[in-house]
C-alpha positions as CSV (number, residue, x, y, z in Angstrom):
1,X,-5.9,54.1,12.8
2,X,-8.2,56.1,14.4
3,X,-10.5,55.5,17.6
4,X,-13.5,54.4,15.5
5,X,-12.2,52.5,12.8
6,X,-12.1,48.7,14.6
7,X,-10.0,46.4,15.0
8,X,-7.0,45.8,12.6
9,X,-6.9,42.7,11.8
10,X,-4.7,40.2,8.7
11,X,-6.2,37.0,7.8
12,X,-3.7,34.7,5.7
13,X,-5.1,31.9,3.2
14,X,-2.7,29.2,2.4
15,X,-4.0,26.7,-0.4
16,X,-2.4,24.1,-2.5
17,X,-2.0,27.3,-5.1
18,X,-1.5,30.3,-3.8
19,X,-0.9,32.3,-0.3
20,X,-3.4,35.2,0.1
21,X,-3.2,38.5,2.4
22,X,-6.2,40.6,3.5
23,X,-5.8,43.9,5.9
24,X,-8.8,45.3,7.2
25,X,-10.5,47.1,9.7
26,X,-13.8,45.5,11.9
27,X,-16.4,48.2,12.6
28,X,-19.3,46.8,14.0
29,X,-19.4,43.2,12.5
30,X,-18.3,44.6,8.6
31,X,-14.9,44.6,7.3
32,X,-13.6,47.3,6.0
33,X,-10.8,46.3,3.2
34,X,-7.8,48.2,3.3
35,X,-5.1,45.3,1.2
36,X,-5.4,42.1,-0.3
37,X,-3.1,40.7,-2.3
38,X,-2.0,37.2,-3.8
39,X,1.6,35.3,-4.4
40,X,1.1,31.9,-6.6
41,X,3.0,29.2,-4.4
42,X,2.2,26.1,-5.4
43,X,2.5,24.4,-2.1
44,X,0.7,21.6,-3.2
45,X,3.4,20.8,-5.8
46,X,3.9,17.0,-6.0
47,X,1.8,16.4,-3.0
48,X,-0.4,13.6,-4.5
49,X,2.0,11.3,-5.5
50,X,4.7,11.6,-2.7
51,X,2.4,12.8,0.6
52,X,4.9,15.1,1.2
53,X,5.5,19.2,0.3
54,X,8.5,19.5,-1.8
55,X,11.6,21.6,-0.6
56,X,11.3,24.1,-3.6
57,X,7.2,24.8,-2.5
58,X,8.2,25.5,0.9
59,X,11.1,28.1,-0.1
60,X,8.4,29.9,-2.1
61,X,5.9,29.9,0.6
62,X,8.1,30.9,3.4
63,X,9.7,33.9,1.1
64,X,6.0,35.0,-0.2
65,X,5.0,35.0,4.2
66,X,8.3,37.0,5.0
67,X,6.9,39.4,2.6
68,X,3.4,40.0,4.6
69,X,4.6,39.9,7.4
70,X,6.5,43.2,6.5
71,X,3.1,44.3,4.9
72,X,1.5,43.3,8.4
73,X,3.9,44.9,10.8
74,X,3.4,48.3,8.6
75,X,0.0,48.5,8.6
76,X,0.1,48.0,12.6
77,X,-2.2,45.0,12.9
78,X,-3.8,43.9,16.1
79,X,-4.7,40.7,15.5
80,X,-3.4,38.1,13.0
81,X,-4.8,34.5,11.9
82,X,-2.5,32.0,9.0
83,X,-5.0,29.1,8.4
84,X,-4.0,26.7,5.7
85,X,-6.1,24.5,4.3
86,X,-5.7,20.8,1.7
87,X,-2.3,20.6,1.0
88,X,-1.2,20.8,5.0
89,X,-4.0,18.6,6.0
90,X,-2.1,15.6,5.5
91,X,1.4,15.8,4.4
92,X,4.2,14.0,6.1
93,X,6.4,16.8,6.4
94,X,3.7,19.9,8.0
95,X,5.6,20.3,10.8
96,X,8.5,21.4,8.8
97,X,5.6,24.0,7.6
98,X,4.0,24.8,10.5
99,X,7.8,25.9,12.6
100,X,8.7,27.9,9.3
101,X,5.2,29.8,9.0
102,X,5.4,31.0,13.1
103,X,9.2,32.1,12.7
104,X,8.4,34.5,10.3
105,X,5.2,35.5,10.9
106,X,4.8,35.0,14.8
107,X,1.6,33.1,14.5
108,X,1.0,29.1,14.5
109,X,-1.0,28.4,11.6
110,X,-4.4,26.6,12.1
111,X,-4.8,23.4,9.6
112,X,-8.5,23.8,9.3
113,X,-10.8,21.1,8.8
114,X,-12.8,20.7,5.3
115,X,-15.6,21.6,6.8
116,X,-14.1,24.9,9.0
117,X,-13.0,26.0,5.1
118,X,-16.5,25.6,3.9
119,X,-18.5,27.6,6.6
120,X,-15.7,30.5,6.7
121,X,-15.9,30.6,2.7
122,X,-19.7,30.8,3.4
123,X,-19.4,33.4,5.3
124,X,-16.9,35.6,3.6
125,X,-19.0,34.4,0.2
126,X,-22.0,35.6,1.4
127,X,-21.9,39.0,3.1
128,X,-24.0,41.5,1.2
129,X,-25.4,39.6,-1.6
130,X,-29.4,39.3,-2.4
131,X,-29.8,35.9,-4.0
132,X,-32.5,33.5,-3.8
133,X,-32.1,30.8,-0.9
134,X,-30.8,28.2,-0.3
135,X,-27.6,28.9,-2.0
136,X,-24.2,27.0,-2.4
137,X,-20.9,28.4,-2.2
138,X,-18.4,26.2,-4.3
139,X,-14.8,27.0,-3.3
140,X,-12.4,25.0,-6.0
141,X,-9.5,25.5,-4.4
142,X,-5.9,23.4,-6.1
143,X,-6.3,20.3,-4.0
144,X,-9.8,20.2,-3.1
145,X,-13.3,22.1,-3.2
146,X,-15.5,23.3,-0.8
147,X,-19.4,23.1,-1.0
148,X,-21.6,24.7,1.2
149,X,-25.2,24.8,1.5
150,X,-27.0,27.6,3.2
151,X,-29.5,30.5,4.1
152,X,-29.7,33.9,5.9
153,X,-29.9,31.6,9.3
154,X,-26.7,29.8,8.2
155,X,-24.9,26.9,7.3
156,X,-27.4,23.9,6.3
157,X,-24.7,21.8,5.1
158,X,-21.1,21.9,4.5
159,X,-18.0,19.6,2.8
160,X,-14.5,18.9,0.9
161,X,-14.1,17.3,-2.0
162,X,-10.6,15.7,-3.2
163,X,-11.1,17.6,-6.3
164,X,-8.9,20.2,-7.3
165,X,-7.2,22.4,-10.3
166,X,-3.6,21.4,-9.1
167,X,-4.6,17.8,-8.1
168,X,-6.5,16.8,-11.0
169,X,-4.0,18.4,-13.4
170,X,-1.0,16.6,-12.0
171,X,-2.5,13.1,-11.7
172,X,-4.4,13.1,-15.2
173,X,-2.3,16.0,-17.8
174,X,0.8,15.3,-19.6
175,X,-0.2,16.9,-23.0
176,X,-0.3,19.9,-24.8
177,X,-3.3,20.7,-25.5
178,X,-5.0,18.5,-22.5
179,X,-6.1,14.9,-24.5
180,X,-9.7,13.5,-24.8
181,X,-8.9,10.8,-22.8
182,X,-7.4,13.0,-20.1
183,X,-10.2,15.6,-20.1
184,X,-12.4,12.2,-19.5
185,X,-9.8,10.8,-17.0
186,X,-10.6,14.3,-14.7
187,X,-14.3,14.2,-15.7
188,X,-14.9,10.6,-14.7
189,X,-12.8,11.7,-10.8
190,X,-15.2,14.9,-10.6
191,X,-18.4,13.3,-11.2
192,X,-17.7,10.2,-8.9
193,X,-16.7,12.4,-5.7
194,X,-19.8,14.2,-7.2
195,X,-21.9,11.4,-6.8
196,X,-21.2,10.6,-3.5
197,X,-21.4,14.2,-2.4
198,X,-23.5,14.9,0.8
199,X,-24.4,18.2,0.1
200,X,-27.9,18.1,-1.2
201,X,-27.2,20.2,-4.6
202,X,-30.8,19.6,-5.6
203,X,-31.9,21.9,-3.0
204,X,-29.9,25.4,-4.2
205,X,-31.7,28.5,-5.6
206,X,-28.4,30.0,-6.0
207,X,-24.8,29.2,-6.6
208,X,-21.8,31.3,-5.4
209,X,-18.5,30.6,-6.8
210,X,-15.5,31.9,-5.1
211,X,-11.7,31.8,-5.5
212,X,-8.9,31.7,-7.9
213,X,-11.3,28.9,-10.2
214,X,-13.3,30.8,-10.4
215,X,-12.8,34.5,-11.2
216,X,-9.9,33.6,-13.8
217,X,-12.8,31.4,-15.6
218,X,-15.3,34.8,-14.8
219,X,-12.5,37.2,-16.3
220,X,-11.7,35.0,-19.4
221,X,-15.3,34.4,-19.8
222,X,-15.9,38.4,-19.4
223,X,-13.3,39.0,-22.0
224,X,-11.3,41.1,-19.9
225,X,-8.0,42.5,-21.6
226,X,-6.6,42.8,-17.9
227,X,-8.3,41.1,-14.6
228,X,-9.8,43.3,-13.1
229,X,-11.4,42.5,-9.3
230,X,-14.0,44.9,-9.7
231,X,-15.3,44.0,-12.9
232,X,-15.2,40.2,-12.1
233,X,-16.9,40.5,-8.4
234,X,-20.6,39.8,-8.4
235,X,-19.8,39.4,-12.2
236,X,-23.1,37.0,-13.5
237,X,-22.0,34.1,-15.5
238,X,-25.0,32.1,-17.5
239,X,-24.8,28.3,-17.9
240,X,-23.8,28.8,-22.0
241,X,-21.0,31.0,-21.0
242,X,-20.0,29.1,-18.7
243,X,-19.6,26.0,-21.3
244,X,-18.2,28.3,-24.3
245,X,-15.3,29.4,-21.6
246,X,-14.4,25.9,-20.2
247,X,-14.3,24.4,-23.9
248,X,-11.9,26.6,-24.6
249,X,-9.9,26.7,-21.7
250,X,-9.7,22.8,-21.3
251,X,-8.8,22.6,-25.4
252,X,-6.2,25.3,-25.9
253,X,-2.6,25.5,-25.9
254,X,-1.3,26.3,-22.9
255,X,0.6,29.1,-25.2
256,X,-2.8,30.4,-25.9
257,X,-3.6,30.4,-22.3
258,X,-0.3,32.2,-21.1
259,X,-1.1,34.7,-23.6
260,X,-4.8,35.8,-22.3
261,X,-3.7,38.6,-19.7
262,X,-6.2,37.8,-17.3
263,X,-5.0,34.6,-16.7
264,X,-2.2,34.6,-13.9
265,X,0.5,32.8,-14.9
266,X,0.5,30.7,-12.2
267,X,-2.9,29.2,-13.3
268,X,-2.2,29.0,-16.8
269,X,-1.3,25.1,-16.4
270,X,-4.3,24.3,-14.0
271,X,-7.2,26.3,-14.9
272,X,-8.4,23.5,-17.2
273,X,-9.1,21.1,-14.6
274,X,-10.6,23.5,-12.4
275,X,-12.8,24.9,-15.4
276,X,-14.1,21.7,-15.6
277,X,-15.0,21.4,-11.9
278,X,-16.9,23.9,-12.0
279,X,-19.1,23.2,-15.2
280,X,-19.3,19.7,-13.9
281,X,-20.9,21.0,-10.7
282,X,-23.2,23.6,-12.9
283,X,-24.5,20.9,-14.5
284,X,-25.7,19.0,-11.5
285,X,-27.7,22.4,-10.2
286,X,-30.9,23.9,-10.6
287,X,-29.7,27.1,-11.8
288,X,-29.3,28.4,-15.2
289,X,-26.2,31.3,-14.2
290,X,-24.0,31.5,-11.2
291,X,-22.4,34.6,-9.9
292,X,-18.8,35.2,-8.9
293,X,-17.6,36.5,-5.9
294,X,-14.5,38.0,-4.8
295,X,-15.2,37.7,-1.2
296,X,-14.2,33.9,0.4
297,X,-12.4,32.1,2.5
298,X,-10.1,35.0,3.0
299,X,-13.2,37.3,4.3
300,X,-14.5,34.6,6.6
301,X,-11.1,34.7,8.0
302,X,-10.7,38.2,8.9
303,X,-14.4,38.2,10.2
304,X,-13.5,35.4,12.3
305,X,-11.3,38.1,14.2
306,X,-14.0,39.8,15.6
C-alpha cells in the first residue's frame, strides 16, 4: 500500500444468512474496493423457535471468519470492524458468539442496533447514486429488514422489521412448491409489521434495494445465466418485473430454483419469502421501478472506519 492510498481498512457483515468481507482503501472520504466476498452461514438457523444459535450455525460461522481473517492479515489491514446484526441481537447463547468471533479474528463484534443497521445501509446504499429525494433504502436481510428514509442531508427516518427471508420461511414453509395458504401465512406477517411501520413510505421518490434479497431477485429477474455483480448493481427493476419474478420465485420447485445459476444455493430455500418482502413493500410505494444496489450495509461499515 502506498503513502496515498488511505487507510486499509475490513468491514465484516454477519446476518441471519450469510457472513460478508469487504477490503478497501479510504482516500479522502471514498472507498476504494479492493475484496468482497460472501460465505452462506445461516446463523440464524432455528433461531425463531428455540432463541438460541444452533451448534452446527456457529461451526460454519466461526470456520467461514477463520477464513477472513487469513484474507485480512494478507492484505495488511489497519483497522478492522465485525458487526453483526438480527440473529445476535437477542439469542440466549451470543456470548458463545461473541468469545468465538474475537479468538479468531482479534476484534469484539459490535451487535448493532436496528436502527445503527439502517443508517449504515443508508449510507453504504447511497454513495454515488442520482435519484429523486426522499428515497428509501430497504435492506431484507434473513431475520429482519431495514428501512430507511432519507435525503442528500441524511437520515430522515430509520427502522427494523421482524421480517425476514430465513424467518418467514422457517415459521410459515413446509412444502414443495410453497402452498397458497403459506404464501398467505407470510403475506398476512409482512403487511401487518407493514402497517405498523413508522417509516413514512408515502413520502419516497425513490426506493433503493440492497442485499442478498434483493440482487438474487434483480439477477433472476435480469435473466442472468451466471450472477454477475456488475450487471446487477444499479440494475433498474420496474414494478411488472418485479411481480413476474416473485410469482415465479414464490411458485416454483425448489428444483427449479437450485437449477437457475444465479441463485446461490444457499438462498435457493428462502428467496421466496424474501421475494415477497420486497413486492409487498413495492406495492405500498409511490414508485413505479426500484433500483438495486450492490453497495450496503457492508459499505457503511468500511466508511465508518474513517
Amino acid at each position: 500500500m502506498s503513502d496515498n492510498s488511505g487507510v486499509r481498512v475490513a468491514a465484516v457483515d454477519c446476518g441471519t444468512n450469510s457472513i460478508r468481507l469487504l477490503i478497501g482503501d479510504l482516500v479522502d472520504g471514498r472507498l476504494v474496493e479492493l475484496d468482497r466476498r460472501m460465505t452462506i452461514v445461516r446463523l440464524g438457523q432455528g433461531v425463531d423457535a428455540t432463541g438460541a444459535f444452533a451448534p452446527e450455525a456457529l461451526e460454519r460461522v466461526f470456520a467461514a471468519t477463520e477464513d477472513f481473517a487469513a484474507v485480512i492479515r494478507s492484505a495488511a489491514v489497519a483497522r478492522v470492524r465485525f458487526v453483526a446484526t438480527s440473529a445476535a441481537r437477542d439469542v440466549s447463547n451470543r456470548d458463545a458468539f461473541l468469545t468465538g468471533i474475537e479468538e479468531r479474528l482479534g476484534v469484539r463484534p459490535d451487535i448493532i442496533s436496528g436502527k445503527e443497521e439502517a443508517e449504515l445501509s443508508f449510507r453504504g446504499a447511497t454513495t454515488s447514486l442520482d435519484l429523486p429525494a426522499p428515497y428509501l433504502v430497504a435492506d431484507i436481510g434473513g431475520g429482519s429488514t431495514e428501512l430507511v428514509l432519507g435525503d442528500a442531508t441524511g437520515v430522515i427516518a430509520a427502522e427494523s422489521l421482524d421480517i425476514g427471508s430465513v424467518r418467514l420461511t422457517e415459521r410459515h414453509v413446509s412444502t414443495d412448491p410453497t402452498s397458497a395458504a403459506e404464501l398467505a401465512a407470510i403475506t398476512a406477517d409482512v403487511d401487518a409489521l407493514l402497517d405498523t411501520a413508522k417509516v413514512p413510505l408515502a413520502d419516497a421518490r425513490s426506493l433503493i434495494a440492497v442485499a442478498g434479497t434483493a440482487t438474487t431477485v434483480a439477477a433472476v429477474a435480469l435473466n442472468l445465466p451466471e450472477y454477475d455483480r456488475d450487471a446487477v448493481h444499479h440494475a433498474r427493476l420496474t414494478a411488472a418485473r418485479l411481480r413476474d419474478t416473485t410469482t415465479w420465485l414464490t411458485t416454483s420447485t425448489r428444483a427449479a430454483r437450485a437449477a437457475v445459476h444465479s441463485i446461490h444455493p444457499g438462498r435457493v430455500d428462502v428467496i421466496g419469502a424474501g421475494a415477497l418482502i420486497l413486492q409487498r413493500l413495492v406495492d405500498r410505494l409511490p414508485v413505479d421501478s426500484l433500483t438495486v444496489s450492490e453497495h450496503d450495509i457492508l459499505d457503511g461499515v468500511a466508511l465508518s472506519l474513517g
